[in-house]
C-alpha positions as CSV (number, residue, x, y, z in Angstrom):
1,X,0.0,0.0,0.0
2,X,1.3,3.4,-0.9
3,X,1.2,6.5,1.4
4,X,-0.9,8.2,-0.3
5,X,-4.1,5.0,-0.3
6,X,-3.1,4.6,3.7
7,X,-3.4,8.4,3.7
8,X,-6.9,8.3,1.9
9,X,-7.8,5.5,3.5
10,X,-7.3,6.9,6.6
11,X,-9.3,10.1,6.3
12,X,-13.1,8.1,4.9
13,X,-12.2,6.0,8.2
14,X,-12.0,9.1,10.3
15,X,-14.8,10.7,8.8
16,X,-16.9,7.8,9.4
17,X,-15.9,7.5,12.8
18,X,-16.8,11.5,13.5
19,X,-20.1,11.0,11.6
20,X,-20.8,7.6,13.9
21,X,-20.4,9.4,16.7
22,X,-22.4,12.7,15.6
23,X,-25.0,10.0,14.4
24,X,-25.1,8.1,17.8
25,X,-25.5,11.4,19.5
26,X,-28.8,12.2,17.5
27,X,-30.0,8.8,18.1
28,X,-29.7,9.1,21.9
29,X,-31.5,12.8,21.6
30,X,-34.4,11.1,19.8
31,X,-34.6,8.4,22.1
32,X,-34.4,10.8,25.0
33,X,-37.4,12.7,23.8
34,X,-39.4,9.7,23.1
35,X,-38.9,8.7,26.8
36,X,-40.3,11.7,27.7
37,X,-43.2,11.8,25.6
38,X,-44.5,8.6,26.1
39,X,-43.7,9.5,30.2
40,X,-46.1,12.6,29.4
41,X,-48.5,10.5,27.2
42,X,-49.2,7.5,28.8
43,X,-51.9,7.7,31.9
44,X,-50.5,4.8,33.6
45,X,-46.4,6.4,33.9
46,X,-45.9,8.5,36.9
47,X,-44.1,12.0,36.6
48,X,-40.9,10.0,37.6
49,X,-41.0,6.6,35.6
50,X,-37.6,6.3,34.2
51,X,-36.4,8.7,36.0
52,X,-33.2,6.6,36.4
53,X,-32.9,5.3,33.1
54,X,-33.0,9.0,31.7
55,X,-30.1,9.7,33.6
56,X,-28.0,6.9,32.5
57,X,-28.9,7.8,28.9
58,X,-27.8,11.3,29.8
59,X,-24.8,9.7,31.0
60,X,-24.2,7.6,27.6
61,X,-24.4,11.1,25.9
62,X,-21.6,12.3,27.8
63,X,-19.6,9.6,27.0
64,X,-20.2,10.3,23.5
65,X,-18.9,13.8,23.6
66,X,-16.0,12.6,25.5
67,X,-15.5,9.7,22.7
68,X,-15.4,12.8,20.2
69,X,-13.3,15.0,22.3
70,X,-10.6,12.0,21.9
71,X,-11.8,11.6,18.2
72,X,-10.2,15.3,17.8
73,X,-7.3,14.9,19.1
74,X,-6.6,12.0,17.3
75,X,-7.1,13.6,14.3
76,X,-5.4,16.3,15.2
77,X,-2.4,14.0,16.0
78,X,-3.2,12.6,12.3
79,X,-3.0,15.8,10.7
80,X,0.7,16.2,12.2
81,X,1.6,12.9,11.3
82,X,0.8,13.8,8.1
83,X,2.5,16.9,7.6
84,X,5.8,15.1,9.0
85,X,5.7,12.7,6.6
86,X,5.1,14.9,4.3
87,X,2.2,13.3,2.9
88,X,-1.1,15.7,1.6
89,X,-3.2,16.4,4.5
90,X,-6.4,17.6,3.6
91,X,-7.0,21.4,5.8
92,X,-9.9,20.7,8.5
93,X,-12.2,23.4,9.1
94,X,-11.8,24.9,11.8
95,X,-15.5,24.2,13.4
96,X,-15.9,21.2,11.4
97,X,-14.3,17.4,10.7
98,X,-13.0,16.7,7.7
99,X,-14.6,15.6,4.7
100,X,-14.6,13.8,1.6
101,X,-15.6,14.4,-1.8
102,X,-17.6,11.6,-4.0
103,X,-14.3,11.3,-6.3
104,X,-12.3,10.5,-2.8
105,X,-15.1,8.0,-1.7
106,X,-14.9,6.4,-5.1
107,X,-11.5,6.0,-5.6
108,X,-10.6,4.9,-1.8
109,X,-13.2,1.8,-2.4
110,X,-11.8,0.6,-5.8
């Protein structure tokens, strides 16, 4: 494998990683809502039903942000590792991960 396919190969992998974890934290926001809904909907649920398992999934949420927090700096660490090697590192936005272009997608899987 050449530098340049790891390289590649290594950013769609990092991208789908950040979008996993952005995904998964969606997932949990719906999921928390629908707890609360069918807390507030349903006549036999108490104002407190679940009170406990709404915290843990609170709790799973944090863990995702953490997860991403670590994400960044890998791909920070990534970036450098790139740049030492001299390899093409794509720029990150600044507020943003990385991101890939259907060419990039297309030519990574072949």
């Amino acid at each position: 494998m050449t530098s340049s396919i790891a390289g590649m190969r290594i950013v769609r992998d990092l991208r789908a990683a950040e979008c996993a974890l952005d995904e998964a934290l969606l997932k949990t926001n719906v999921l928390f809502g629908t707890l609360i809904s069918a807390r507030q909907e349903t006549k036999e649920a108490g104002p407190f039903t679940g009170h406990e398992l709404l915290q843990r999934l609170i709790k799973s949420q944090q863990t995702l942000l953490t997860a991403g927090s670590d994400l960044a700096r890998v791909h920070g660490g990534l970036s450098n590792i790139g740049r030492e090697m001299g390899a093409a590192v794509h720029d990150c936005p600044p507020d943003g991960p990385i991101g890939l272009g259907e060419d990039d997608v297309a030519r990574i899987a072949a």
